[in-house]
C-alpha positions in Angstrom: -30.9 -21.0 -64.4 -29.1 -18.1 -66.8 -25.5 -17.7 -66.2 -23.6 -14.4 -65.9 -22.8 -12.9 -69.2 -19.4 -11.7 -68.0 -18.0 -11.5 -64.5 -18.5 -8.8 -62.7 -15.7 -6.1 -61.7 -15.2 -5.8 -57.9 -12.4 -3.2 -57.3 -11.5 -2.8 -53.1 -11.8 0.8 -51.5 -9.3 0.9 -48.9 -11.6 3.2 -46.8 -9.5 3.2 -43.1 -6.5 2.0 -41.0 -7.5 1.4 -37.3 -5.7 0.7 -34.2 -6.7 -2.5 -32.3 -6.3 -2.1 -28.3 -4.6 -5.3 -26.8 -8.2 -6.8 -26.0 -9.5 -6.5 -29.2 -9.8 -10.6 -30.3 -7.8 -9.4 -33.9 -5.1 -8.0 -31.6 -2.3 -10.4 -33.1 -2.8 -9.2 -36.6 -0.6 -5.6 -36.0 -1.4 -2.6 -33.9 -3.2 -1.5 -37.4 -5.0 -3.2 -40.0 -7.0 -2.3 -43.0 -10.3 -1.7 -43.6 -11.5 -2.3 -47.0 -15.1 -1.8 -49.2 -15.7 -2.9 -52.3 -17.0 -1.4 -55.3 -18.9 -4.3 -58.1 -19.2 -2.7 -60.9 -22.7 -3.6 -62.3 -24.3 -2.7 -65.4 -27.3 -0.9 -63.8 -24.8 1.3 -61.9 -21.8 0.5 -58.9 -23.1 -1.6 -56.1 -21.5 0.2 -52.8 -20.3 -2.9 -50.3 -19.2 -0.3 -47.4 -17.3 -2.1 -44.5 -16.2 1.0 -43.5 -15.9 2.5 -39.6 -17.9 5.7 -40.3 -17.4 8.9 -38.9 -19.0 10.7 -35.7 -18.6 7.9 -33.5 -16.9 8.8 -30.4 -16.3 4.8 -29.1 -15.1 4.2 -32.3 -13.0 7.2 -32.8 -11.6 7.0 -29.0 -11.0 2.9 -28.7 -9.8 2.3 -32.7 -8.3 5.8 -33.6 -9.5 4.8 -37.1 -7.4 6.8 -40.3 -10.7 7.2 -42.7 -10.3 7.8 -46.1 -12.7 9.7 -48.2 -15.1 7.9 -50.5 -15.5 10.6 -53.1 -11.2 10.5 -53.5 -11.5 6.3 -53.5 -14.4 6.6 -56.1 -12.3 9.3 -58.1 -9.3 7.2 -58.2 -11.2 4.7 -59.9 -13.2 6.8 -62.8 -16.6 6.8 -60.7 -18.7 9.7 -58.8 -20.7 9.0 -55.7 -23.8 10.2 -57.4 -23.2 7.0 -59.7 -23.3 4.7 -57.1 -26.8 2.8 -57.4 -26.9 0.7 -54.6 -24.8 0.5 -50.6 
């Protein structure tokens, strides 16, 4: 079996901060955590991991108040476009 050539990079998209209601089993954590997606940077283009909480959904929006980033601005930050992104 071939071995990598080089490691790949994986840089972490810090795509939302979300509430977690008392119940939640995370609860003991904080009131808010992270949400994070990565980005591996592979040579036939970025490889999307999104872990992210999404947008237009009203259980999700109502119960974990989620503060979204947006993925264009995280990709930015880091040199990249979406339209480069290969693979989610």
């Amino acid at each position: 079996m071939a071995g990598l050539a080089e490691m790949p990079v994986i840089v972490r998209l810090d795509l939302a901060v979300v509430g977690l209601p008392a119940s939640h089993p995370a609860a003991a954590l904080g009131a808010r955590v992270p949400v994070y997606g990565f980005c591996i940077l592979h040579p036939d283009g970025p490889i999307l991991v999104d872990t992210g909480v999404g947008f237009g959904n009203q259980f999700i929006d109502e119960l974990y108040e989620p503060e979204r980033a947006g993925l264009a601005e995280l990709l930015d930050r880091v040199g990249l476009q979406v339209g480069q992104v290969a693979a989610v």
